[in-house]
N, C-alpha and C positions, 0 to 999 in steps of 0.2 A: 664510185663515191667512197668517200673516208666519211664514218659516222665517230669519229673519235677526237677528241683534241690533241692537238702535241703538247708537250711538256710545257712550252710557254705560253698556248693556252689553255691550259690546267691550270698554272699559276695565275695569271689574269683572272681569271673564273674564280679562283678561290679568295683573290684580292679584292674584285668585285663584290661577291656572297659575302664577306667578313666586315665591308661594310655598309652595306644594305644592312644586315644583321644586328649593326649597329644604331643605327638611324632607323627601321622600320621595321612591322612586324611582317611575319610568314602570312601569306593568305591560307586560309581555310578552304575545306571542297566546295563548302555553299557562296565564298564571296562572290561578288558580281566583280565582271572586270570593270577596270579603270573607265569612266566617263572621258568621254572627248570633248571638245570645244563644242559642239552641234545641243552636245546633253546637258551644258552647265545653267544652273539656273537662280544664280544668287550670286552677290559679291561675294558673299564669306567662300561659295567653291572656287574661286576665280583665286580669291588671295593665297585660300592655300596651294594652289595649283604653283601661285607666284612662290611661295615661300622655298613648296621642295624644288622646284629647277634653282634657287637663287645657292639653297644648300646643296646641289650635287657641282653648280658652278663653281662654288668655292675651295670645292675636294677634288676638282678635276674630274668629274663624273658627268659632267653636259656638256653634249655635243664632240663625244670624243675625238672624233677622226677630223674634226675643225682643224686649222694651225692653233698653234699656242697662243700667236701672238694677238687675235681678236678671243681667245678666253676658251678653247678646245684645249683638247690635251697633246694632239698627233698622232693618235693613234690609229691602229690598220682598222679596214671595215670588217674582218673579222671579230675582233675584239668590239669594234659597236654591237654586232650581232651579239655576241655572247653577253657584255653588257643587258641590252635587252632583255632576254632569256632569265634572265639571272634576276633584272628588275621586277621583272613577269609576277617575280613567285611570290612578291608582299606588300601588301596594302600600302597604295600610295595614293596622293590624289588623286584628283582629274586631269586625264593628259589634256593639256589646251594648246600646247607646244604643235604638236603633231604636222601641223600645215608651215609654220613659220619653220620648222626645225626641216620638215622633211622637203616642202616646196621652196619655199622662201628663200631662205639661207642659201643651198646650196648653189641657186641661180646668181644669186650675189656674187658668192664666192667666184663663180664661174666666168662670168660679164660684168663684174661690177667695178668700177675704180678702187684702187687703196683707199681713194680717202673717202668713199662710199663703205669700203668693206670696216673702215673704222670708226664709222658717224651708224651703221646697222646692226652689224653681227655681235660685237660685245651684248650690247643690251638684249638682243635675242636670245643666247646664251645665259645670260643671267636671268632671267625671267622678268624684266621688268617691261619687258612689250610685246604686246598680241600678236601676231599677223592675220591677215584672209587673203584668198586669191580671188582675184575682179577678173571672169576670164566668159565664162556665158553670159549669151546672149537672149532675149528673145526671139530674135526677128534670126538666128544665126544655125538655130537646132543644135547636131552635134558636129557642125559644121566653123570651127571656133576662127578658119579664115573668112568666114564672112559676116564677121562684127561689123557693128556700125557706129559705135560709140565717138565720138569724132575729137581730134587734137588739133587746132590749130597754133600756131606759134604767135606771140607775142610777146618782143623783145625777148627776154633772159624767161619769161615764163611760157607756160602753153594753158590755153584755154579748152577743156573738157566737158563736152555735153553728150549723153546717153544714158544709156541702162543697163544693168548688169540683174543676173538673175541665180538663184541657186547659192548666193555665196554663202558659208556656213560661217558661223559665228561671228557675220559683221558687227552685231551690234555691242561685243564686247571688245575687240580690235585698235590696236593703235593707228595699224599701218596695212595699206594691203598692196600687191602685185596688180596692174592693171596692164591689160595690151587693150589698144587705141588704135583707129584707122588716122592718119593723116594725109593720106593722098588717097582720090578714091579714083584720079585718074592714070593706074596704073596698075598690073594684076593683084589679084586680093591678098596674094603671099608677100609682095612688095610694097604693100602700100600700112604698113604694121609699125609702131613705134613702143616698148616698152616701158613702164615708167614706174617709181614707187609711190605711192599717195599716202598723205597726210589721212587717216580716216575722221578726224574735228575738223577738218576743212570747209568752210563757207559751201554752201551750193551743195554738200552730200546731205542726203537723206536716206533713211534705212528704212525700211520695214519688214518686218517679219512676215515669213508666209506659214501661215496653220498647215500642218501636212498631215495626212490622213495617219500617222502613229503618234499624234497628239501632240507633237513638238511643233518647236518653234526657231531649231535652227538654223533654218536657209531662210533666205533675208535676198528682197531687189535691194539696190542700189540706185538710185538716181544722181545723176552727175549735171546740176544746172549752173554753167559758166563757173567751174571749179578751175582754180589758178594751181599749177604745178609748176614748182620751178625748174630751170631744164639741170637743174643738177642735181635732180631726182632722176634723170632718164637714163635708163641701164641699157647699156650698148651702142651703138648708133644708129640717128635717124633711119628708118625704111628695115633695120634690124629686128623685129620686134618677135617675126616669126622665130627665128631664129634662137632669140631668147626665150621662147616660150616654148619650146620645142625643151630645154633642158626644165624647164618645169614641170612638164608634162612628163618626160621620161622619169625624173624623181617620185612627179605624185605616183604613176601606173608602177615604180616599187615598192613603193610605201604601200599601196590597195593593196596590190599580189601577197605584199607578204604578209597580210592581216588575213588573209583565208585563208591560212594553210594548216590553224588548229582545227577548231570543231571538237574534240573530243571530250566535253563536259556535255555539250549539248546532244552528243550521240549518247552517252549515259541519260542524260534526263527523255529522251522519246523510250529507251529502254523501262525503265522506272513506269513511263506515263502507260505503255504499252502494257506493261503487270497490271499496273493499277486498277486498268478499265479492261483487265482480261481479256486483250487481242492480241497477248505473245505467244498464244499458242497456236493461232492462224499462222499457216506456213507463208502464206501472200506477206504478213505484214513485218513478218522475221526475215524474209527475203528483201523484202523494199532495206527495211532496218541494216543489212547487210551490205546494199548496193552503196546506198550511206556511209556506210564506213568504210567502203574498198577504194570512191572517188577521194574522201576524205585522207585518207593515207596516200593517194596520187597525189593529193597538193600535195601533203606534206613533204615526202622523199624527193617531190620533185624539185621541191623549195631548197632541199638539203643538196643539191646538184649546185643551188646559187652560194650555199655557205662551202662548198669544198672548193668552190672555184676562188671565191675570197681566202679562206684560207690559202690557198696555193698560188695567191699573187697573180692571178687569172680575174680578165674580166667578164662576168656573168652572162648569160645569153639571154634567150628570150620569155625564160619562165616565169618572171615577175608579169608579164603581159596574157599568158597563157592560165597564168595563177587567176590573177582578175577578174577573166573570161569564164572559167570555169567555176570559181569559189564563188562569184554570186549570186550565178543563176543555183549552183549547189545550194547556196544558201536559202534560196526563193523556195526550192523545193522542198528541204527540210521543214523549214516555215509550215508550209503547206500541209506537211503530211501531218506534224505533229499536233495540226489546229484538229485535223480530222478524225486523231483518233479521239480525241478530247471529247469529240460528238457535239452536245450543245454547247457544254463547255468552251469549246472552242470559238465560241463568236464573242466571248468576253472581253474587257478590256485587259491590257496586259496586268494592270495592278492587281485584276482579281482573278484570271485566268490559273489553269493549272503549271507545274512546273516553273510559276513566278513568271508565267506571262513570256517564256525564254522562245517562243514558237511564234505566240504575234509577234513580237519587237522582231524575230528575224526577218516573216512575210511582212510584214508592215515595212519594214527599212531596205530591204533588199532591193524595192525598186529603185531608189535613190542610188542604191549602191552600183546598180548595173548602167545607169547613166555617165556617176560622177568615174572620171578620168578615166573619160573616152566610152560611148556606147559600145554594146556588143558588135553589133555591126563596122564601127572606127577597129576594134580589136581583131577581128577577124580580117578584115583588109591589111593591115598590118603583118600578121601571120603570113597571111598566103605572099603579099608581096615582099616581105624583107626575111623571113622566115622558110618559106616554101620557095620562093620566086618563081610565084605564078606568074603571069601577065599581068600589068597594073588595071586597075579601074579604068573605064574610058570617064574624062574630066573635062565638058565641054568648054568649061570656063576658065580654061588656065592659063591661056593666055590672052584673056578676055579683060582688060581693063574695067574695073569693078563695079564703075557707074552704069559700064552698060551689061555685066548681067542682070537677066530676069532676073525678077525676085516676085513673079504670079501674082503680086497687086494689082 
């Protein structure tokens, strides 16, 4: 691993910093990070959210590694990475971009027609519209080939009836990604249609679902006889796995590489540990350790993904390895820091110690070990494209869809 930049990204980095510097201030040790689309809870956060993507679009600062010509700059994904890094360090909104920039877009770009990639991506880039991903199911688990959401065709349009579940921030969305079954008599992987939806379309309805850390950003979806026209459908008919296959592989980068800091919140269990005078227990300095040694495993491991970017190499599997490890790390952290807290610990986060940094993690983390791809999806993955163990045995893979069970 190279932990250094070269000369031309020094200067990028310093080009970056000079003017972030310019537009925004430096975070402080106490800030909280940036809010996500899941945390926004007012239009005034949404607009501002709109306003800085609308300002780094205009300086060439969003969506770097985009073409130029839907409003990116062309630049390498090294220099997005460092970009990033460099954004990290000063108070800016609320990232609400996150899903649209990180899932969205890129599946456009990938499967989408020109004149899709220039009726979506400009405005995504500039901030003037949301995205969500419509991709769980109920009835489907973490099993996302066996939606049931259904498409059938009608002339130039297709008609849309189901349920989607877990989507984060629908209710503030212009537009979201959805996969559809339209044939259910043929296996579950081929019977998949991709599409982009209108989210003010007739027939959608949202609801928010209360989740046990007090928010309110995952949201069902219901889809009752919603008209999609077919030149919103990304890829071709029976495609859809396929297309969603590079969503998934963007969202499971995007997660990995959001767990590979930690090191504010290993300072505040420190702190909390003095506090209530358990750092002098060898057990709890020990735990405290363990802590920081997987914590620095994401991170160098992460830094395996930026030497490979940097050196025109395409990354491996640590973005997926990242995921799997960072959120149960995180679940545990959670955990430990509620308990040194003692009673403290079963407070809300707004009143809790350490500003609540230890519920918000145990509290979210379950979410986090589901969304983009359970642990169990991530370790099949490992062992079979990673490891090449022997695959799962898959009774129903070439089982035409209507007739697997489904234990009703």
């Amino acid at each position: 691993m190279d932990f250094n930049d070269t000369p031309e990204e020094a200067a990028f980095r310093a080009e970056a910093h000079a003017w972030l510097a310019a537009n925004a201030e430096l975070r402080g040790p106490d800030d909280p990070t940036s809010s996500a689309l899941a945390e926004i809870e007012s239009e005034e956060e949404l607009q501002r959210a709109k306003d800085w993507q609308k300002k780094k679009a205009d300086a060439g600062w969003a969506c770097i590694t985009w073409p130029k010509e839907y409003g990116g700059r062309g630049a390498t994904p090294i220099q997005s990475v460092i970009w990033g890094q460099e954004e990290a360090r000063f108070r800016t909104p609320p990232n609400v971009f996150g899903i649209g920039i990180g899932m969205c877009g890129p599946t456009i770009l990938t499967h989408g027609t020109d004149e899709q990639k220039r009726r979506w991506i400009p405005r995504l880039v500039s901030g003037e519209e949301v995205w969500c991903q419509l991709f769980s199911e109920p009835s489907a688990g973490s099993d996302l080939a066996g939606l049931r959401t259904s498409a059938v065709q009608d002339g130039d349009e297709w008609v849309v009836n189901g349920q989607k579940i877990w989507t984060t921030g629908a209710q503030l969305c212009d537009w979201g990604i959805l996969v559809t079954r339209h044939d259910a008599n043929v296996a579950k992987h081929a019977g998949l249609t991709y599409f982009v939806v209108d989210m003010h379309s007739a027939g959608i309805e949202i609801r928010p679902i209360h989740q046990i850390n007090d928010g309110e950003g995952f949201n069902e979806v219901f889809f009752s006889d919603v008209r999609i026209p077919d030149a919103n459908r990304i890829g071709e008919v029976g495609d859809g796995w396929r297309v969603a296959i590079t969503t998934l592989m963007n969202e499971r980068a995007s997660i990995g590489a959001g767990n590979a800091g930690g090191g504010d919140s290993i300072m505040d269990m420190i702190k909390l540990a003095q506090e209530v005078g358990a750092f002098e227990d060898s057990d709890v300095r020990q735990r405290i350790a363990d802590f920081y040694v997987k914590r620095k495993g994401l991170e160098y491991t992460g830094y395996r993904t930026l030497t490979a970017l940097s050196q025109g190499r395409t990354p491996g599997p640590e973005a997926s390895m990242g995921k799997l490890v960072g959120a149960k790390l995180m679940q545990d952290m959670g955990s430990f820091g509620m308990d040194l807290a003692g009673l403290a610990g079963s407070l809300a986060p707004s009143a809790a110690p350490a500003d609540g940094t230890f519920q918000s993690q145990f509290l979210g983390s379950p979410g986090l070990r589901i969304a983009g791809g359970t642990d169990e999806i991530l370790r099949n993955i490992i062992s079979e494209r990673v490891l090449r163990l022997p695959p799962e045995v898959r009774l129903d893979k070439e089982v035409a869809f209507r007739d697997v069970p489904t234990g009703n």
